[in-house]
Backbone as CSV, one residue per row, in Angstrom:
resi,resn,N_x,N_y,N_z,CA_x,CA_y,CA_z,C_x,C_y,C_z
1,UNK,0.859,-1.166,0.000,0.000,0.000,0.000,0.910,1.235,0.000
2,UNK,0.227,1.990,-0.652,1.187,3.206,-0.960,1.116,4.299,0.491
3,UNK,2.093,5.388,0.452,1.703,6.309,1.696,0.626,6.939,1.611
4,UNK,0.566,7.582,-0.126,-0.601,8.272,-0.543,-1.731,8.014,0.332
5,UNK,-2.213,6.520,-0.512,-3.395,5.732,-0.315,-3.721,5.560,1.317
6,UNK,-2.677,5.009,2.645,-3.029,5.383,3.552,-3.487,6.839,3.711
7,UNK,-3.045,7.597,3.619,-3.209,9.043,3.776,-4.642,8.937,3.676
8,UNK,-4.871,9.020,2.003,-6.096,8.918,1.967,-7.628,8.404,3.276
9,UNK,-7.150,6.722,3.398,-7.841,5.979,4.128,-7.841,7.020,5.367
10,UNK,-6.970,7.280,5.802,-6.636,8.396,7.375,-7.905,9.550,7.360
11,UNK,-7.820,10.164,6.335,-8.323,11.418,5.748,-9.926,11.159,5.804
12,UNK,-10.416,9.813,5.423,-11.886,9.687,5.212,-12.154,9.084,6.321
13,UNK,-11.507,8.788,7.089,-11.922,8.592,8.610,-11.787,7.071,9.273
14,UNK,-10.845,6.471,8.473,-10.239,4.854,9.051,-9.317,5.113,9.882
15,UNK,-9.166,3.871,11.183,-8.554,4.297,11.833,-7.640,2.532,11.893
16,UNK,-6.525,2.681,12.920,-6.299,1.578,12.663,-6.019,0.672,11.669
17,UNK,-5.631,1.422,10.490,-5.402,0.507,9.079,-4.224,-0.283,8.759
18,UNK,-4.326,-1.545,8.445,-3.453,-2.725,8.162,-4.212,-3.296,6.520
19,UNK,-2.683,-3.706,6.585,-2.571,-4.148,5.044,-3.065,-5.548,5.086
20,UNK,-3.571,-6.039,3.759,-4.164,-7.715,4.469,-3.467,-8.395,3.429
21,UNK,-2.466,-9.452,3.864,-2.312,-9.823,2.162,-1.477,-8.903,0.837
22,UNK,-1.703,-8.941,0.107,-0.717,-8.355,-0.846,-1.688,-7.357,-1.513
23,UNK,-3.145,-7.389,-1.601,-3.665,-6.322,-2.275,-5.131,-6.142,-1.634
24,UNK,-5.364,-6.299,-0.505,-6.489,-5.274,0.899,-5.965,-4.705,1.856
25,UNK,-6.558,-4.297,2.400,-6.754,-3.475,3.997,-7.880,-3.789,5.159
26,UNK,-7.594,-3.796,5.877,-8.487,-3.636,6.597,-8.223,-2.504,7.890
27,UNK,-9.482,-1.597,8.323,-9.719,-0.718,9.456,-10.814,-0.579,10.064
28,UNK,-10.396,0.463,11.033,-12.244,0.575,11.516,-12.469,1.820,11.092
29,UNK,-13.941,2.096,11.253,-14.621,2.955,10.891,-15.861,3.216,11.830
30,UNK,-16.249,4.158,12.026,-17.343,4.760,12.737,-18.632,4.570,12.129
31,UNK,-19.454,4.190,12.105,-20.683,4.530,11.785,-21.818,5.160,12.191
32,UNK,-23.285,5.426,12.515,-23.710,5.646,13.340,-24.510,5.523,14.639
33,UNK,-24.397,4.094,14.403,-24.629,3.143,15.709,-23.365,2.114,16.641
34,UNK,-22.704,1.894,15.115,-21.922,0.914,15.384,-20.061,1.285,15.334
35,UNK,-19.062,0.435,15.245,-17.658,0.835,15.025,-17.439,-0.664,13.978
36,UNK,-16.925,-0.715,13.023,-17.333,-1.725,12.092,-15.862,-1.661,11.621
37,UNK,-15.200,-3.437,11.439,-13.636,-3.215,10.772,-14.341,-4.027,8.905
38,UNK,-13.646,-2.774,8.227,-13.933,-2.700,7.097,-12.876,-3.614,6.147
39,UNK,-13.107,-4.304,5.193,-11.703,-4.545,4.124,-12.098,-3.783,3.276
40,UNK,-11.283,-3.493,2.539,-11.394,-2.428,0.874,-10.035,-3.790,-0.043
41,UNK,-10.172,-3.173,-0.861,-9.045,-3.496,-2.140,-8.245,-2.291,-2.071
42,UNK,-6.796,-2.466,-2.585,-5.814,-1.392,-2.092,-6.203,-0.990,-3.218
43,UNK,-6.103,0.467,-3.503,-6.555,1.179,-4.913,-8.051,1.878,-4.932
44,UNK,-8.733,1.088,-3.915,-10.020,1.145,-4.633,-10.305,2.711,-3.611
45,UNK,-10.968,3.797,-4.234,-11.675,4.661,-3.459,-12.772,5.171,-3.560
46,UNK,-13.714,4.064,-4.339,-14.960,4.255,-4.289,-15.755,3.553,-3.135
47,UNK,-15.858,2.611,-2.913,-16.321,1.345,-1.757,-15.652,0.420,-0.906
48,UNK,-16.182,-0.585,-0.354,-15.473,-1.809,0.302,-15.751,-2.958,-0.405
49,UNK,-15.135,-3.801,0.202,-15.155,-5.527,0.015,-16.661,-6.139,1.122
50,UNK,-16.171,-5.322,2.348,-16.802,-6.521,3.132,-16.819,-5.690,4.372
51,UNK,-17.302,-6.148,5.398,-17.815,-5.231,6.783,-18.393,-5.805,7.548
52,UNK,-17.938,-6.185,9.149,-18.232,-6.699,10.267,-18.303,-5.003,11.285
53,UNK,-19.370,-5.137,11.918,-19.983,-4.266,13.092,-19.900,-4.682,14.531
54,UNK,-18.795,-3.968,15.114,-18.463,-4.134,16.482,-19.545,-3.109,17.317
55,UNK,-20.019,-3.413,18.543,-21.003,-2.487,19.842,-19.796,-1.169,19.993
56,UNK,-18.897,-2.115,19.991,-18.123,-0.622,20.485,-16.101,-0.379,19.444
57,UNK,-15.971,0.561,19.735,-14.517,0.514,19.207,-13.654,-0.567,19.482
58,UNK,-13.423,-0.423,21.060,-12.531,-1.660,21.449,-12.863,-2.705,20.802
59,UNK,-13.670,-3.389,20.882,-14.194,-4.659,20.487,-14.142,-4.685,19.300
60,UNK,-14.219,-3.357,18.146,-13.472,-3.672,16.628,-11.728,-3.694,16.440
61,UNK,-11.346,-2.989,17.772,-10.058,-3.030,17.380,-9.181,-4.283,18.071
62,UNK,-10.113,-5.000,18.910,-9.409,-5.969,19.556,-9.812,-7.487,18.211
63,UNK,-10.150,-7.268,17.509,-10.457,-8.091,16.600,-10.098,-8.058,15.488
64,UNK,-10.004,-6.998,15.070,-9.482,-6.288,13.962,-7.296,-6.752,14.242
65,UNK,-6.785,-6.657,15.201,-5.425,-7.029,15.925,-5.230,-8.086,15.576
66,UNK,-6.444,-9.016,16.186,-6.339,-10.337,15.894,-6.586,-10.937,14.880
67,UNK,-7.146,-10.063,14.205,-7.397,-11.560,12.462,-6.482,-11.249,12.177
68,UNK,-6.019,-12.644,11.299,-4.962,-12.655,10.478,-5.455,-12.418,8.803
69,UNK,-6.634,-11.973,8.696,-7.632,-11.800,7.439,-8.027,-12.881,6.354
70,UNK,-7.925,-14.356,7.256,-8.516,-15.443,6.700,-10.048,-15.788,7.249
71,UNK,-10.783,-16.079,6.688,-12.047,-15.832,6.593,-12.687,-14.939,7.410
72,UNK,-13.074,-14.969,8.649,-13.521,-13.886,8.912,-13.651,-13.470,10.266
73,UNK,-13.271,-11.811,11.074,-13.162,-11.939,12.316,-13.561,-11.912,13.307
74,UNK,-13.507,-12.426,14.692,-14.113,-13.138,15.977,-15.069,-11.854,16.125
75,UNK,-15.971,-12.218,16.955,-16.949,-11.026,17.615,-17.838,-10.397,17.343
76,UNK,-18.386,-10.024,16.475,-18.518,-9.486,15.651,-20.558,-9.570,15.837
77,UNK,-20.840,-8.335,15.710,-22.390,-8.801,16.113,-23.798,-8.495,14.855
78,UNK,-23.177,-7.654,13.956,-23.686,-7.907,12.890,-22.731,-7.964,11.614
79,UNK,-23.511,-8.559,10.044,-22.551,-8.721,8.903,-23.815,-7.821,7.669
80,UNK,-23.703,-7.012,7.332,-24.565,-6.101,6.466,-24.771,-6.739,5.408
81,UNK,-24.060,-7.118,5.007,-23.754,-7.714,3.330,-24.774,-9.049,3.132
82,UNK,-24.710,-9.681,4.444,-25.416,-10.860,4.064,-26.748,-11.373,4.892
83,UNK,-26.854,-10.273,5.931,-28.148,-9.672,6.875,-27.893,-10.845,8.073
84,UNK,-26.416,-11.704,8.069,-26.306,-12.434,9.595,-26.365,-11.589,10.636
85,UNK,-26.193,-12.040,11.569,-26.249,-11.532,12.931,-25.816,-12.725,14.354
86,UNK,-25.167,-11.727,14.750,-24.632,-13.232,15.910,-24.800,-11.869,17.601
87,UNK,-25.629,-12.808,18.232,-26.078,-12.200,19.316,-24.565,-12.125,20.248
88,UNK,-24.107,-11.356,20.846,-23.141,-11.096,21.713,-21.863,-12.024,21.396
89,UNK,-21.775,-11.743,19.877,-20.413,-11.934,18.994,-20.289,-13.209,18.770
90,UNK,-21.413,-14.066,19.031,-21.320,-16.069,19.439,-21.690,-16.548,18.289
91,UNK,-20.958,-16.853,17.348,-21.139,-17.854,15.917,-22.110,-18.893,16.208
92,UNK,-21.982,-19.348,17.578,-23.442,-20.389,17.700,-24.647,-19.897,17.603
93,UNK,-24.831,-18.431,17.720,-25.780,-18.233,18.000,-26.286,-17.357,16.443
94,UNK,-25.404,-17.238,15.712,-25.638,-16.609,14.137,-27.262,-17.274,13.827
95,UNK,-27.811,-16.013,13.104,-29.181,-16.105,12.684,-28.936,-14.801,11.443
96,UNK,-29.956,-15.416,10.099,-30.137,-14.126,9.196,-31.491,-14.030,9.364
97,UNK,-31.787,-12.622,9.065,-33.189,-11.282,9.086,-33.357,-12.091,7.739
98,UNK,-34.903,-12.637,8.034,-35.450,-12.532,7.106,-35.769,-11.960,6.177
């Protein structure tokens, strides 16, 4: 990833940004309920890849530390993209919105 391109990511309001792999990122981001660690494609500055929603910051950034960005990371209490949901971050307990 270039300095630019962090810059960029810095600038639109990611925090915490790591490189994933040879061509993503992943950070967090604020939203307005939630603190959510985002992947993008390096380059890209229109959208994301993909997006997990932490209750709070810590809990995106203590997860966000820990993936190693193979499939997908711990905690995590909602997934937008695919309308799952896991009650108090528990994969056993994953359910999708009808």
């Amino acid at each position: 990833m270039t300095e630019e391109y962090y810059e960029f990511l810095l600038a639109n309001g990611y925090a915490l940004v790591r490189q994933i792999g040879v061509t993503h990122w992943a950070a967090i981001y604020r939203f307005g309920f939630t603190h959510a660690i985002i992947l993008g494609e390096i380059g890209d500055r229109a959208g994301y890849a993909d997006r997990w929603c932490y209750h709070t910051v810590n809990d995106a950034a203590r997860a966000l530390l820990a993936w190693d960005g193979k499939g997908e990371p711990e905690g995590w209490h909602r997934h937008p993209p695919s309308g799952r949901r896991r009650p108090e971050g528990l994969a056993e307990l994953e359910y999708i919105l009808p």
